[in-house]
C-alpha positions in Angstrom: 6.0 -6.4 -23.4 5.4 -3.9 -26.3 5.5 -0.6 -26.7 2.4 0.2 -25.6 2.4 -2.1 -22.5 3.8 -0.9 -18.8 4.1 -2.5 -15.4 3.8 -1.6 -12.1 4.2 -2.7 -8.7 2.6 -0.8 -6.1 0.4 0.9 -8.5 0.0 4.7 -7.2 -3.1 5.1 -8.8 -5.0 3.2 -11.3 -7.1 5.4 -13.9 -9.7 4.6 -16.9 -10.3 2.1 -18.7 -11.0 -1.5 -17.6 -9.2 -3.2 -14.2 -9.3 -6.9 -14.2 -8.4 -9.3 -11.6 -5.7 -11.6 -12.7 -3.8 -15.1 -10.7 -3.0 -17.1 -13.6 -5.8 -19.5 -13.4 -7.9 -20.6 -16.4 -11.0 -18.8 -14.6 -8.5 -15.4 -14.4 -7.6 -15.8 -17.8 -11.0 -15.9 -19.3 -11.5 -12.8 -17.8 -8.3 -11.5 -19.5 -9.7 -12.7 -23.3 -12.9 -10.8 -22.2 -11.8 -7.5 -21.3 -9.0 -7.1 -24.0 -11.9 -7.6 -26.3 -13.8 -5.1 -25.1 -11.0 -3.1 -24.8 -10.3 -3.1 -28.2 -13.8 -2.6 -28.5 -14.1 0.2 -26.2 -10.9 2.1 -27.4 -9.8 1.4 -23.1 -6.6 0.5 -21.3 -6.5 -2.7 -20.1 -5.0 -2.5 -16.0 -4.3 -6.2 -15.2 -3.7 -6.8 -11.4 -2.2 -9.3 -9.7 -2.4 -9.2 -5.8 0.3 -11.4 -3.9 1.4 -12.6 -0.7 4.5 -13.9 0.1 3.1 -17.8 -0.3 1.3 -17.0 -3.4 4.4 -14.7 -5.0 7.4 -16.9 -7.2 10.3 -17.2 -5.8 12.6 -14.3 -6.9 15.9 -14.7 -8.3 17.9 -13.4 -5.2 16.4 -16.4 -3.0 18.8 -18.2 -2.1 19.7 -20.3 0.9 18.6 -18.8 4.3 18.7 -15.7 2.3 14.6 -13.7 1.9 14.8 -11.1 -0.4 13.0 -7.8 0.1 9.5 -7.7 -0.8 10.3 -5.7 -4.2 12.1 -8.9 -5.0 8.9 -10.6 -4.9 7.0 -8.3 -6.5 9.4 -7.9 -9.1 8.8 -11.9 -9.7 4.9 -11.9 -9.7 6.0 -9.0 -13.0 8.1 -11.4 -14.4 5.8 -14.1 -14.5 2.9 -11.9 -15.6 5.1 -10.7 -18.9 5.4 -13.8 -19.4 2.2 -15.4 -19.3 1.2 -12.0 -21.0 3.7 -13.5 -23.9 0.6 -15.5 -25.0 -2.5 -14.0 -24.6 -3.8 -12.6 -27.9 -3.9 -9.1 -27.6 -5.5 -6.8 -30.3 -3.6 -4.4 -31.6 -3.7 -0.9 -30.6 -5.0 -2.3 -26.9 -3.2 -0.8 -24.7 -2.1 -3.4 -21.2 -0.6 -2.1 -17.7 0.1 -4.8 -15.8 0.1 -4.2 -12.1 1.2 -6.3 -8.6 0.3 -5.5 -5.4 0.8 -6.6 -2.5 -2.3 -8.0 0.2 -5.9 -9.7 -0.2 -7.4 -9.9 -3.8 -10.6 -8.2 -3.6 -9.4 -5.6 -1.2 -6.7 -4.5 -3.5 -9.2 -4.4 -6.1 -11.7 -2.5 -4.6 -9.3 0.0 -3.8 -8.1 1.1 -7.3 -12.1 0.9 -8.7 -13.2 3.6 -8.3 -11.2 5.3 -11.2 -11.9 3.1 -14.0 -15.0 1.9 -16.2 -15.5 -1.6 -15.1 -14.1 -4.1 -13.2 -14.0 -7.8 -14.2 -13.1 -10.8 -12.9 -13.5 -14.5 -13.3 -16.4 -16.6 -11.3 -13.3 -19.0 -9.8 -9.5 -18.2 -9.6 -7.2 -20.4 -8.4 -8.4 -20.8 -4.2 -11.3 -22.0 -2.9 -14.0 -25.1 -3.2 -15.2 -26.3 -7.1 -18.6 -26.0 -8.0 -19.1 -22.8 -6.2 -20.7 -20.4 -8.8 -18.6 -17.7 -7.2 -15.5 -17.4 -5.6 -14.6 -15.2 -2.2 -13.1 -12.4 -4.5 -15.7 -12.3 -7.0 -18.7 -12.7 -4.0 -16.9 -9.1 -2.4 -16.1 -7.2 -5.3 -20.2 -7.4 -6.7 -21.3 -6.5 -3.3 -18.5 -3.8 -2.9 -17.4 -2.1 -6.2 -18.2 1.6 -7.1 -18.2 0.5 -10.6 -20.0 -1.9 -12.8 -18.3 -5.7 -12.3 -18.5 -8.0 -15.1 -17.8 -11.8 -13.7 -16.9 -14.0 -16.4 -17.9 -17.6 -16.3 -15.5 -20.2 -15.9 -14.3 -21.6 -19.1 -15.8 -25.2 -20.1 -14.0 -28.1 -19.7 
């Protein structure tokens, strides 16, 4: 993470700029190249969000035996991974990234922080559901739902 980069779990609020929907598929990370370019583009923060559950999370450091950690632990992880994975996207410089987890269903946590930004992207298939389904479930409710303009970026090409 640079200087100009935070994370979050539990984001409060999220505010301006462009909130994408992010679970380290190909799909998610098209949708990633395409708002940090209009980002730069724009002049915009980029909020990336990951929502989790506890089978979808990493496993956190602290799990160990018998032991489940708390569910900052987990969230914590999902941060973790995100850095890293954040490690090689090709950012512009002078984009500003926030990185956020949350907790619960994709689109709902989605949804929920729209209304405070400029757009809201994500990509036609993440990592769930059944191939050669223009859209996925998340995609579907966040173009019938959002307060905001959605951009759905296409899947990459194989």
């Amino acid at each position: 993470m640079g200087p100009t980069d935070d994370a979050t779990i539990e984001p409060g609020r999220i505010s301006g700029g462009i909130l994408v929907g992010y679970d380290s598929s190909a799909g998610a990370r098209v949708a990633v190249d395409w708002a940090l370019r209009v980002g730069k583009q724009m002049g915009w923060t980029v909020h990336v969000l990951r929502s989790w559950s506890l089978t979808t999370a990493p496993r956190p450091a602290s799990m160990t035996g018998g032991y489940v950690p708390p569910l900052q632990d987990f969230g914590e992880a999902v941060l973790k991974q995100m850095q890293a994975e954040m490690a090689t996207w090709d950012v512009p410089d002078g984009v500003r990234v926030e990185l956020h987890a949350e907790q619960g269903q994709s689109s709902a946590q989605l949804l929920k922080h729209a209304a405070d930004v400029e757009v809201l992207v994500v990509g036609a298939r993440g990592s769930g559901g059944f191939r050669g389904l223009r859209f996925g479930s998340t995609a579907d409710q966040v173009v019938r739902n959002s307060p905001v303009p959605v951009t759905v970026v296409p899947p990459p090409k194989d």
